[in-house]
C-alpha positions as CSV (number, residue, x, y, z in Angstrom):
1,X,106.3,124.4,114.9
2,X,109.9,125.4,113.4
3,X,109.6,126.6,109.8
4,X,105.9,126.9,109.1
5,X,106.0,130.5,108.0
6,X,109.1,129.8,105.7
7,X,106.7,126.9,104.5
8,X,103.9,129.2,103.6
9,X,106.0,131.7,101.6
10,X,107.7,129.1,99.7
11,X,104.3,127.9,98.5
12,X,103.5,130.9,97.4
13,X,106.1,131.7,95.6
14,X,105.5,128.1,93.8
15,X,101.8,129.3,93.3
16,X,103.0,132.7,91.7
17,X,105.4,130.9,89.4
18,X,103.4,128.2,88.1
19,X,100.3,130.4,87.5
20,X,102.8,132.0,85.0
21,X,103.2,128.9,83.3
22,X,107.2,128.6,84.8
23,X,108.0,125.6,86.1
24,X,111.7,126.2,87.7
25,X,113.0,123.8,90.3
26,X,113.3,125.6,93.5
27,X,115.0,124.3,96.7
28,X,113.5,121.3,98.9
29,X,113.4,122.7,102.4
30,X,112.3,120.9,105.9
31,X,109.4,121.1,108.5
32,X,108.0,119.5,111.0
33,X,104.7,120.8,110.6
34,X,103.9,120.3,107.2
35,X,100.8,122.4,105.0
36,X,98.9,120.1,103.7
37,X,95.6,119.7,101.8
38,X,94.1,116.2,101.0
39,X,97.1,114.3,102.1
40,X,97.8,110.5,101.0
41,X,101.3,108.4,102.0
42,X,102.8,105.5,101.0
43,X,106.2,103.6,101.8
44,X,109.0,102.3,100.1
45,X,112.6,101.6,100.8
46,X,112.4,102.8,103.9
47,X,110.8,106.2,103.1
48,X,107.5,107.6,103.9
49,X,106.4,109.4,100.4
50,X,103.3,111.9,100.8
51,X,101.4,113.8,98.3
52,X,98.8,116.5,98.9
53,X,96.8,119.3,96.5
54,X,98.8,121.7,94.9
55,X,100.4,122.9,91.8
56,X,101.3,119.7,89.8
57,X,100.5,117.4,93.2
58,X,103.1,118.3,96.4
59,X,105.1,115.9,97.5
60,X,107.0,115.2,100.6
61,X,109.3,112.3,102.1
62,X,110.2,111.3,105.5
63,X,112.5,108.7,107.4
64,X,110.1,108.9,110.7
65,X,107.2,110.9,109.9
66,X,108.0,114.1,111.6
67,X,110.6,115.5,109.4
68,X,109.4,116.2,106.7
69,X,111.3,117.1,102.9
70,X,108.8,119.3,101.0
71,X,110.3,118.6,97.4
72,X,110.7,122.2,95.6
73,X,109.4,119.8,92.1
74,X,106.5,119.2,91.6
75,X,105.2,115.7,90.7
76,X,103.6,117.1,87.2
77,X,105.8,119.9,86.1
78,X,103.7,119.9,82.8
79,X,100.4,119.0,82.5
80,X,99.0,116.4,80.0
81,X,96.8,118.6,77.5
82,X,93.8,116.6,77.9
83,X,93.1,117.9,81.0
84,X,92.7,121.2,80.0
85,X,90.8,119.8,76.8
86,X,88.6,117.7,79.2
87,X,88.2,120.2,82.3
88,X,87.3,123.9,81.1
89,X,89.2,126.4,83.3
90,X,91.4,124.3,84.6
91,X,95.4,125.2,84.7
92,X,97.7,123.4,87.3
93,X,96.5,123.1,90.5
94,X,95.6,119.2,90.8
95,X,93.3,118.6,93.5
96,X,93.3,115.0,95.7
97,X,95.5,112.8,94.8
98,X,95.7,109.0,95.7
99,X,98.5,106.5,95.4
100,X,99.2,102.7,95.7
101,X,101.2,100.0,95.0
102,X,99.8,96.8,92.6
103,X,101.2,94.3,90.2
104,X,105.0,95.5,90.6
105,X,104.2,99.1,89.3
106,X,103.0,102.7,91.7
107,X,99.3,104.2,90.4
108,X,98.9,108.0,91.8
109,X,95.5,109.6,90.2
110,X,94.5,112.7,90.6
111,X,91.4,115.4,90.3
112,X,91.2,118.3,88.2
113,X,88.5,120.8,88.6
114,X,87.5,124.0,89.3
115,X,85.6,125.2,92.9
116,X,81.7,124.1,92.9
117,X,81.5,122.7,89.0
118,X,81.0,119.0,88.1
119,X,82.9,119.2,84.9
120,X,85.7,117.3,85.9
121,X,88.6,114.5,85.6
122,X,90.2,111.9,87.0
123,X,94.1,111.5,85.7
124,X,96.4,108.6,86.1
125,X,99.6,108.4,86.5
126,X,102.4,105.5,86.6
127,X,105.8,104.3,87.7
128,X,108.5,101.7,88.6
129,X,109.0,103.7,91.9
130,X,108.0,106.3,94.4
131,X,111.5,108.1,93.3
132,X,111.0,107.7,89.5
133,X,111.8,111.3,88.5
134,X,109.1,111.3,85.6
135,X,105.9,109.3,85.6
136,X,104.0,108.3,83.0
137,X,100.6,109.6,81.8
138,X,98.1,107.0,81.6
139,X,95.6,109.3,80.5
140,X,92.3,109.9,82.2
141,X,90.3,107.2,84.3
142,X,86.9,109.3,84.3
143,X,85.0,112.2,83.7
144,X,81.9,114.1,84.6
145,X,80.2,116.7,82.8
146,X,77.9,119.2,83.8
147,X,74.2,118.8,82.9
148,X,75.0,115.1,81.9
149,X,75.9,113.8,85.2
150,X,74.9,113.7,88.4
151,X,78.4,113.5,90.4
152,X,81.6,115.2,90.3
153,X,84.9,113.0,89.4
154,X,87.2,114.0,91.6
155,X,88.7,112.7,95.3
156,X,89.7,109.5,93.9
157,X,90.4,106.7,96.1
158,X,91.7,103.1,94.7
159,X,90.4,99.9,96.4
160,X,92.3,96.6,95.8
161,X,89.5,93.6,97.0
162,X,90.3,90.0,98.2
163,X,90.2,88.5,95.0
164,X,93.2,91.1,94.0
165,X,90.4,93.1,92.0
166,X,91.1,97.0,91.6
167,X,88.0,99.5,92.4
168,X,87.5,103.4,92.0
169,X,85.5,105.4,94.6
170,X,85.0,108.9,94.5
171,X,82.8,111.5,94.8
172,X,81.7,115.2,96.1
173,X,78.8,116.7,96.4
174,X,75.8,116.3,93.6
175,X,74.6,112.7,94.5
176,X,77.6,111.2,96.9
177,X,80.2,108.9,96.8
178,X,80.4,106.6,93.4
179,X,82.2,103.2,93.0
180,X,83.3,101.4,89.8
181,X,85.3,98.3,89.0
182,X,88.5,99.1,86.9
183,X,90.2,96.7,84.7
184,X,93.9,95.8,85.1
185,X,95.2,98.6,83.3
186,X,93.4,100.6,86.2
187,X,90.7,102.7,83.8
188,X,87.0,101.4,84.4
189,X,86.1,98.1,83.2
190,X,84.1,97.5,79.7
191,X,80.4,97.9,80.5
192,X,81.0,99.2,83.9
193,X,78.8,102.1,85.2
194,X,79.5,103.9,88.9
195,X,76.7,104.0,91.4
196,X,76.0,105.9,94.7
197,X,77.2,103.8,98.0
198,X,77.5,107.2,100.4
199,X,75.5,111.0,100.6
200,X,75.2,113.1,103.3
201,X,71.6,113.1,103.2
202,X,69.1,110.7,102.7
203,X,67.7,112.0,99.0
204,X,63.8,111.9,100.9
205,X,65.0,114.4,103.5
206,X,63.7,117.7,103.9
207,X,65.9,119.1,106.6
208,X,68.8,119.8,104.4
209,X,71.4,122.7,105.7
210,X,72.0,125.0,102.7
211,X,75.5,125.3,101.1
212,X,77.1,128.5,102.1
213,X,80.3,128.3,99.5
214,X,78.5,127.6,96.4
215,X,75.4,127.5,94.4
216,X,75.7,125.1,91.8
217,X,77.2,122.1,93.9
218,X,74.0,121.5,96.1
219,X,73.6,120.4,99.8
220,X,74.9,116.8,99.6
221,X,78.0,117.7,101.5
222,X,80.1,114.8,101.4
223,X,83.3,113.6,99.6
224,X,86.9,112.3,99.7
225,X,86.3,108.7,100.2
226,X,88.7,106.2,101.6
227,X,88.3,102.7,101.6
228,X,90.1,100.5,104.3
229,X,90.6,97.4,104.6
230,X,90.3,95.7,108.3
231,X,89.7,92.3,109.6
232,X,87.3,91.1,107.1
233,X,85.5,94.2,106.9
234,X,85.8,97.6,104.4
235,X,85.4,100.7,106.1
236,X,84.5,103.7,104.2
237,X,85.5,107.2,105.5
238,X,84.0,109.8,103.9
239,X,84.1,113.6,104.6
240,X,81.1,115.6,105.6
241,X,80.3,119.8,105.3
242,X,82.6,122.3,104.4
243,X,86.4,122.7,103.9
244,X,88.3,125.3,102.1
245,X,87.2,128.2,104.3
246,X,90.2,128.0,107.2
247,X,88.5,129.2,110.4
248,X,85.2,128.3,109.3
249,X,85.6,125.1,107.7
250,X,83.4,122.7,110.0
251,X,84.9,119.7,107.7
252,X,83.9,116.4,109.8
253,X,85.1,112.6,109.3
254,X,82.3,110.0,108.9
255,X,82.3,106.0,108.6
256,X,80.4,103.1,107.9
257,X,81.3,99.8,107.0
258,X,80.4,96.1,104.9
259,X,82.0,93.1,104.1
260,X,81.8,93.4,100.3
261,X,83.7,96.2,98.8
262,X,80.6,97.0,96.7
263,X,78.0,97.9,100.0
264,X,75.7,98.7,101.3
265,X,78.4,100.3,103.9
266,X,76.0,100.6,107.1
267,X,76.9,102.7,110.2
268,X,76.9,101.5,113.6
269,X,73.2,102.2,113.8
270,X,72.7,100.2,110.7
271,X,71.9,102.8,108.5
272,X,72.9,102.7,105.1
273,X,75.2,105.4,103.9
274,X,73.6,105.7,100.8
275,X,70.4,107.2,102.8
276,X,72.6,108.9,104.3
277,X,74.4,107.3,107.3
278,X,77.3,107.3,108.3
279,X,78.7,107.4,112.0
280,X,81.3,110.4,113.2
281,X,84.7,109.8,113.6
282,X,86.5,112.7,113.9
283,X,85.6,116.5,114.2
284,X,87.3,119.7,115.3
285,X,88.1,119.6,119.1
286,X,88.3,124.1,119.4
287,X,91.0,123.6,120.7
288,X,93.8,122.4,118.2
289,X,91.3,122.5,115.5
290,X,88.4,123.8,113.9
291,X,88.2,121.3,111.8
292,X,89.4,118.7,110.0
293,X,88.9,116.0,107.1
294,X,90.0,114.4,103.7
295,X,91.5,111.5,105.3
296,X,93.5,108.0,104.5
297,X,94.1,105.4,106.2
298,X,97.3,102.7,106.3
299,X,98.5,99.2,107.8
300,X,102.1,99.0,108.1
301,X,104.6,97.4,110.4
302,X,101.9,96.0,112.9
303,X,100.1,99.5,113.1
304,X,97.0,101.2,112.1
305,X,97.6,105.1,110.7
306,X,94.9,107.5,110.3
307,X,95.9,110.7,108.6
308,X,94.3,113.7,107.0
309,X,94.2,117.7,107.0
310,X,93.1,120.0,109.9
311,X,92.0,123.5,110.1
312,X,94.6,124.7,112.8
313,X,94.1,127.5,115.7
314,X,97.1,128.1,116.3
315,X,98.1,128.9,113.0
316,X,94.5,131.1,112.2
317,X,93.1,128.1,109.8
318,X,96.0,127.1,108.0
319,X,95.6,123.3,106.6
320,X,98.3,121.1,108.2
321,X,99.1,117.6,108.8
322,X,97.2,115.0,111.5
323,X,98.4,111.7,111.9
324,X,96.7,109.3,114.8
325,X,97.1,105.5,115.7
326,X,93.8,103.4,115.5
327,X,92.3,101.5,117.6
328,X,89.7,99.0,117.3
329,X,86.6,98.7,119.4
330,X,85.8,94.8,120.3
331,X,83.0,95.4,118.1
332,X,85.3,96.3,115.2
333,X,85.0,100.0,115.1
334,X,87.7,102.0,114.5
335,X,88.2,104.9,117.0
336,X,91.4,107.3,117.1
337,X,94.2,107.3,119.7
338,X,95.6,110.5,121.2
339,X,99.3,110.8,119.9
């Protein structure tokens, strides 16, 4: 695990600097065990691109997926000033991004927000390539406001259907997981309105577990959807519980599943995920991990890649990188592969 601690002061440092409103380039570095919070990937010319939470979005590239380039630049060295207009209290550090590759041109959106608050935005940015040195700001996708909505706009998640038709999900906390259709500049379609597809909890329930990390947020612990595309079907992974907390995060991976992009997603039960099913998929084992969650999910070169953040023992709760094959269950469930 060569490097790790030289990882952690280096980010620090970035923090420190950026909080001051400086912006320097600093000097990429390499690991092997890269930290990580709400990792996505994506490929291009032979390079594994991956961005995670962190002043301005952290990015990373790889040849193999095991060395990995931490970039000392990050992807927004200034941000757009309607996010700070949009989002009160929010500075730099961009929360969740996701990234992906339609009509000819990359899409990366990102969250900004501030811990437990639903006033909040979704960002969008755009380029030619994974390597452009500046993207462009498309402005904002969505918002949410407190006391006018019942969600939080953040942990966005693009979905590209069938009929080569782009969707938003997102969602944390407050009523669940929301979908819209977007149009093909990738901003929500004219007369579109997002509904619920996931929460944690069926909204009847009375045997809630209470929220030790904030009081405004609420009990519906779930968030960071990810919408897969397998064999017909559209798996959604969400996140359930609590991250952010290292040793005590007890973050958890769910999934359910339908064969329209718009639900009901059902677990294997049949339960609908909007009343809150959802079937586990991955938890902390105790003994890499306390914990882990915020996943994506990939197809590429014959293979099925899971990847998402982990709350690490060995490194007392520091966020790092998991990656797992998939495997598929004759039933068409996806299950996770010990590397």
């Amino acid at each position: 695990m060569k490097r790790i601690l030289l990882m952690g002061l280096l980010l620090t440092a970035v923090l420190a600097l950026s909080a001051q409103g400086h912006h320097r380039r600093r000097a990429g570095f390499q690991t092997d065990t890269p930290m990580v919070h709400d990792p996505v990937m994506a490929y291009e010319d032979s390079t594994w691109h991956l961005f995670a939470t962190g002043m301005g979005i952290q990015h990373m590239t790889s040849k193999d997926r095991k060395t990995w380039t931490v970039s000392g630049q990050p992807v927004m060295s200034v941000m757009p000033q309607w996010t700070h207009d949009s989002v009160p209290g929010f500075q730099h550090h961009v929360w969740a991004p996701d990234v992906i590759r339609w009509h000819n041109r990359w899409w990366l959106s990102y969250s900004c927000s501030t811990f437990g608050k639903n006033g909040s935005a979704i960002g969008l940015l755009s380029a030619p390539s994974l390597s452009y040195p500046v993207w462009n700001d498309e402005g904002c996708i969505v918002t949410s406001k407190e006391k006018r909505d019942n969600w939080n706009a953040i942990d966005p998640n693009f979905v590209i259907d069938d009929q080569d038709q782009p969707w938003l999900v997102w969602g944390s906390f407050w009523d669940g997981i929301q979908l819209v259709r977007l149009d093909t500049t990738m901003h929500v379609a004219t007369g579109e309105q997002p509904r619920t597809i996931a929460r944690r909890y069926d909204p009847a329930s009375k045997n809630v577990a209470p929220n030790p990390t904030s009081k405004y947020a609420g009990t519906n612990a779930i968030e960071a959807p990810f919408i897969f595309k397998h064999a017909g079907w559209y798996y959604l992974f969400v996140s359930w519980d609590y991250c952010c907390r290292g040793s005590k995060s007890n973050y958890r991976v769910a999934v359910g599943r339908s064969c329209h992009v718009g639900g009901p997603y059902l677990d294997r039960d049949g339960k609908d995920m909007a009343k809150g099913g959802g079937s586990l998929f991955l938890e902390g084992d105790k003994q890499q991990f306390e914990a882990a969650g915020h996943c994506a999910a990939y197809h590429y070169n014959g293979e099925d890649i899971f990847i998402c953040h982990g709350y690490s023992i060995a490194h007392k709760g520091a966020s790092i990188l998991i990656q797992r094959p998939i495997s598929w269950s004759v039933d068409g469930w996806p299950c996770l592969i010990d590397n």
